[in-house]
C-alpha positions as a printed NumPy array, in Angstrom:
array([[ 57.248,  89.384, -38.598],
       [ 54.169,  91.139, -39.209],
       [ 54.897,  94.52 , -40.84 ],
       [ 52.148,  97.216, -40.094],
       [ 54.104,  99.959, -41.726],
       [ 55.179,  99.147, -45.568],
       [ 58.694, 100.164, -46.791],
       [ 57.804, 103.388, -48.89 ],
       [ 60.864, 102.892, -51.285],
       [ 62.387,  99.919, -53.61 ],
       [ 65.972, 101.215, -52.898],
       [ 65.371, 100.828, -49.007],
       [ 63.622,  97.01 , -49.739],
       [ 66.377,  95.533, -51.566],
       [ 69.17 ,  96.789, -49.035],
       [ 67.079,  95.045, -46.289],
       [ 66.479,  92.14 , -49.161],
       [ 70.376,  92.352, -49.192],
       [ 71.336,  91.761, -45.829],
       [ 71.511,  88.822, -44.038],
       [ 68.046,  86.845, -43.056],
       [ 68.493,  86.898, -38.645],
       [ 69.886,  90.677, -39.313],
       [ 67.362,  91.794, -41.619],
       [ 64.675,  90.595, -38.793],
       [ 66.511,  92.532, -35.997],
       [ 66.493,  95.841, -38.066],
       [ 62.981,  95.356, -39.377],
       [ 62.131,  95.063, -35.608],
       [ 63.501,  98.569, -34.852],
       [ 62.07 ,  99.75 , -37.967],
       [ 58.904,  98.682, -36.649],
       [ 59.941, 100.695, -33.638],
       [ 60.593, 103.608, -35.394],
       [ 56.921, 103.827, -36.895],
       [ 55.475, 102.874, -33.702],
       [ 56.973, 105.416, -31.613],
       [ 56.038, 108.014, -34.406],
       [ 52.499, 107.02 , -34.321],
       [ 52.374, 107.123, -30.527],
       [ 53.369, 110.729, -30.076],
       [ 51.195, 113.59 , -31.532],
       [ 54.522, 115.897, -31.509],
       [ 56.409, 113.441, -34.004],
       [ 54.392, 113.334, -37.333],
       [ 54.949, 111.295, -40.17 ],
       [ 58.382, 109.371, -41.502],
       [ 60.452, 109.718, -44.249],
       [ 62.261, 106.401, -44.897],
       [ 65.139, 106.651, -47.751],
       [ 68.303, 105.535, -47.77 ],
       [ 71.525, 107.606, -46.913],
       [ 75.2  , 106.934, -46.759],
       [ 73.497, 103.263, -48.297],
       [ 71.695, 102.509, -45.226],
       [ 67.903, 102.756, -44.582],
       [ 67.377, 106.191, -42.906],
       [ 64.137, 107.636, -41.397],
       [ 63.471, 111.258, -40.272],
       [ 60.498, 113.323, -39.065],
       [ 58.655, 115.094, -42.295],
       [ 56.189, 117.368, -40.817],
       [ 57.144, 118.522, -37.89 ],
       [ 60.493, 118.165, -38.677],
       [ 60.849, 117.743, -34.778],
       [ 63.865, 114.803, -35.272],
       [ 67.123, 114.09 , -36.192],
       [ 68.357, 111.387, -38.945],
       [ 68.165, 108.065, -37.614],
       [ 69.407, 105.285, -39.567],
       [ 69.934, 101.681, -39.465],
       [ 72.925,  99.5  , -40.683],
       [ 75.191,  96.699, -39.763],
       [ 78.524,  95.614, -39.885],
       [ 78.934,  92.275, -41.699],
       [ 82.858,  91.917, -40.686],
       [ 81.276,  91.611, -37.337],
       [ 77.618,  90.025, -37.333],
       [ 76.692,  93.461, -35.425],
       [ 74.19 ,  95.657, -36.483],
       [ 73.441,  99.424, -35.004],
       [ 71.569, 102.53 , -34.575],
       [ 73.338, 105.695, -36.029],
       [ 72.627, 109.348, -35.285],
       [ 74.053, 112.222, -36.236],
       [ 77.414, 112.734, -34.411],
       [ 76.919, 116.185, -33.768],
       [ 73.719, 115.249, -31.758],
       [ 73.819, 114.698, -28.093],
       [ 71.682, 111.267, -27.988],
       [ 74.871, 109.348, -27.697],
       [ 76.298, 110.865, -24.775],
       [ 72.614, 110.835, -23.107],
       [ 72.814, 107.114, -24.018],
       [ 76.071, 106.691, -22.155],
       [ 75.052, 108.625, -18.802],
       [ 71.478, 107.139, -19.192],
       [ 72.597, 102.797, -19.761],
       [ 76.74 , 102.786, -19.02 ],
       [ 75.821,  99.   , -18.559],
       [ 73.377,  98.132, -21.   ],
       [ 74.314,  99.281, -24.06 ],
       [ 77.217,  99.242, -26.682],
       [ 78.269, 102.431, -28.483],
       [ 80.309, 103.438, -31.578],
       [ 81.769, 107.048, -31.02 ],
       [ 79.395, 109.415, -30.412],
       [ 76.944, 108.705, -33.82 ],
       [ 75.898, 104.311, -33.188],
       [ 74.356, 102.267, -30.89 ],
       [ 75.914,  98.804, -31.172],
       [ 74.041,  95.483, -30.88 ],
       [ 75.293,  91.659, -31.853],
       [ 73.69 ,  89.278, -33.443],
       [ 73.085,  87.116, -30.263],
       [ 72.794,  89.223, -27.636],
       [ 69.128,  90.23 , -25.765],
       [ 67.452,  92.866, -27.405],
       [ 66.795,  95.935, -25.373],
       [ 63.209,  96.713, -26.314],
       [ 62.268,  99.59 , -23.803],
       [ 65.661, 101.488, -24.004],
       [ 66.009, 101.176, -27.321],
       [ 61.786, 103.091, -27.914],
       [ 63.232, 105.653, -25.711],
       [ 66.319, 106.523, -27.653],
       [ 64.385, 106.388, -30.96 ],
       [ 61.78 , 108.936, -28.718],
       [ 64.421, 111.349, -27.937],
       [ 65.868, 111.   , -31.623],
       [ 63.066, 111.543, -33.412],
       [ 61.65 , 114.537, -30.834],
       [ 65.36 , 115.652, -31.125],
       [ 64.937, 119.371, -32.132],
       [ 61.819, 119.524, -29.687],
       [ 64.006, 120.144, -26.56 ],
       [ 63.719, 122.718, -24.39 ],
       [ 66.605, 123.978, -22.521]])
């Protein structure tokens, strides 16, 4: 995988170094997301990537337009996910937006396995909405 957008921080390297190799490649994909989607939009700005709660977590710097978006798995289960804040309202957008397509965890993670087809397109508009989050208009 070619990475256009270097990890900024040791700590968040050697938890992706950590984790297994075909699960380290599916969240390095939607970390590649992440930055894409950021560089696309003029409203988003620049990323902070760090790690919180021990998982690799990216937010909006300047504008602070998003919310917290970070990226984990679950090793018990060969799944890995997409967390947001629980008190957001992505999830529940999520839910009314793919009731079919997607996995979720609560109201904070979206849930992929290991083997299953990767949702490319949905998955760039969540991370849109999450990291425009506190752009909204009512």
């Amino acid at each position: 995988m070619d990475i256009q957008f270097p990890i900024q921080s040791l700590e968040v390297a050697a938890t992706y170094k950590a984790m297994p190799t075909s699960i380290r490649g599916k969240l390095l994909g939607i970390r590649q997301q992440i930055f894409e989607v950021a560089a696309a939009s003029d409203q988003i700005g620049s990323i902070d990537e760090c790690l919180k709660w021990g998982e690799a977590s990216y937010l909006t710097k300047t504008p602070k337009s998003g919310t917290t978006v970070r990226l984990g798995y679950k090793s018990a289960s060969n799944q890995y996910a997409i967390y947001v804040p629980c008190q957001t309202s992505l999830i529940q957008q999520a839910r009314e937006n793919y009731p079919n397509s997607l996995t979720f965890e609560k109201n904070r993670a979206i849930l992929f396995e290991e083997g299953e087809d990767f949702p490319i397109d949905v998955v760039r508009e969540f991370l849109k909405k999450a990291l425009s989050y506190h752009l909204k208009t009512s």
